[in-house]
DOSE-233937 format. One line per 3 residues: number of its first residue (from 1); their letters; for each residue x, y, z of C-alpha. Coordinates in Angstrom, 1 decimal. Example, Ala and Ser with C-alpha at 12.3 -4.5 7.8 and 13.67 -1.06 7.14 Angstrom:
1) AS) 12.3,-4.5,7.8  13.7,-1.1,7.1;
% end
This chain:
1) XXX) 19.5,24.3,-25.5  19.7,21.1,-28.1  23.0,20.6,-28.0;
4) XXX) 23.2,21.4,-23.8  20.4,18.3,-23.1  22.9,16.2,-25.2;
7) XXX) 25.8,16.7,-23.9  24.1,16.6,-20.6  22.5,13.2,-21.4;
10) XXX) 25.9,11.8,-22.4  27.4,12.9,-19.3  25.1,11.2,-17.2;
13) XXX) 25.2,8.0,-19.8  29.1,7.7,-19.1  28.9,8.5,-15.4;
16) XXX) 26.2,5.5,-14.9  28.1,3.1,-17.3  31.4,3.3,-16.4;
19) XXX) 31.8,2.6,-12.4  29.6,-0.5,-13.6  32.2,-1.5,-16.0;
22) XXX) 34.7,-0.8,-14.0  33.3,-3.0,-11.2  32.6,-5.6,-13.8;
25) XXX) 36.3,-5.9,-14.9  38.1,-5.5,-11.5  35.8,-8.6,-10.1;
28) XXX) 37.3,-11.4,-11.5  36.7,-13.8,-8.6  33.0,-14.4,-7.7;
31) XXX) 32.1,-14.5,-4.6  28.5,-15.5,-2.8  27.2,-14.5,0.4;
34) XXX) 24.9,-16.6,2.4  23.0,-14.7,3.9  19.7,-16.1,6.3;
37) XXX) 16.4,-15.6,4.7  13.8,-12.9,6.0  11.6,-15.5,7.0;
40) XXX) 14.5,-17.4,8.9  15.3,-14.3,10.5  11.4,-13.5,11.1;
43) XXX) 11.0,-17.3,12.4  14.3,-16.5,15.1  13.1,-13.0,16.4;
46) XXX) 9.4,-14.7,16.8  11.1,-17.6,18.7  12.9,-14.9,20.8;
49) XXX) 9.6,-13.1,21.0  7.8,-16.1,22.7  11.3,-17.0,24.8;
52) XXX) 11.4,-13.3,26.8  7.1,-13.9,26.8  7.0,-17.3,29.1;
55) XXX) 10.2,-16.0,31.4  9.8,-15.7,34.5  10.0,-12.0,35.0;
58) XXX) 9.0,-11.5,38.8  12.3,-12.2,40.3  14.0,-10.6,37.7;
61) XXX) 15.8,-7.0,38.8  14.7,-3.3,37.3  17.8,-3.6,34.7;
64) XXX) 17.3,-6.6,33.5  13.4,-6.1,33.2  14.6,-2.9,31.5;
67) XXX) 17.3,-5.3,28.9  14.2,-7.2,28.0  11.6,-4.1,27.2;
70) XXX) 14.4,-2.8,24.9  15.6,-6.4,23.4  11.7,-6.6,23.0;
73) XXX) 11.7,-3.0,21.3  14.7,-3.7,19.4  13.1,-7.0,17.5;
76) XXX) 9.9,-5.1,16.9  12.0,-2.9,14.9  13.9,-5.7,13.0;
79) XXX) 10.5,-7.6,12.4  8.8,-4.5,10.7  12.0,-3.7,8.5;
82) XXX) 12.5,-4.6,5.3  10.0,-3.3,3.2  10.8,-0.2,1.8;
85) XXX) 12.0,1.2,-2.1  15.5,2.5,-2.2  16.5,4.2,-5.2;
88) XXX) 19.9,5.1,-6.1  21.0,8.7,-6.9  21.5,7.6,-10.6;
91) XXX) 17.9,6.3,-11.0  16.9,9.7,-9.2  18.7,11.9,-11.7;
94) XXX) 17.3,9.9,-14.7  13.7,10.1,-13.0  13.7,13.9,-12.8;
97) XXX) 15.7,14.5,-16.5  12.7,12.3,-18.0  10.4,14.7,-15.8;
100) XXX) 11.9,17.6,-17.3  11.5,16.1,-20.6  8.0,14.7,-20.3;
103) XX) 6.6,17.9,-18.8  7.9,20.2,-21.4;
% end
């Protein structure tokens, strides 16, 4: 059973190190991303928010009061996202080995 957990814990040691590694030596050029802050993004989808709000909407036609509820729908969604734990399958397989280990 010793020697099992070992050889078991190695496994997982050299399947979590080496795509890193990997990654680490095939990325020679660095490259950034810009990528528009969650309050810049929260600031635009409120800005859109208070745009489709003061329209005009009683000439408008069924569709295109129809685009707005679900443009409307749409930001709520992308407003509310964002906060949430994500947890790759390597942190989940280390989480329940030390489970294993700890409840023993």
């Amino acid at each position: 059973m010793k020697k099992t957990l070992i050889a078991v814990s190695a496994f997982m040691l050299m399947a979590l190190v080496s795509p890193n590694l990997q990654a680490a030596c095939l990325s020679s050029v660095p490259v950034t991303v810009v990528a528009p802050t969650k309050a810049e993004e929260q600031s635009a989808i409120l800005a859109r928010v208070y745009e489709i709000k003061k329209m005009d909407k009683s000439n408008l036609t069924l569709s295109e009061k129809k685009g707005l509820r679900t443009e409307l729908k749409s930001l709520r969604k992308r407003y509310r996202d964002g906060g949430g734990i994500y947890l790759s399958v390597g942190a989940i397989l280390i989480i329940i080995l030390l489970l294993i280990l700890i409840l023993r």
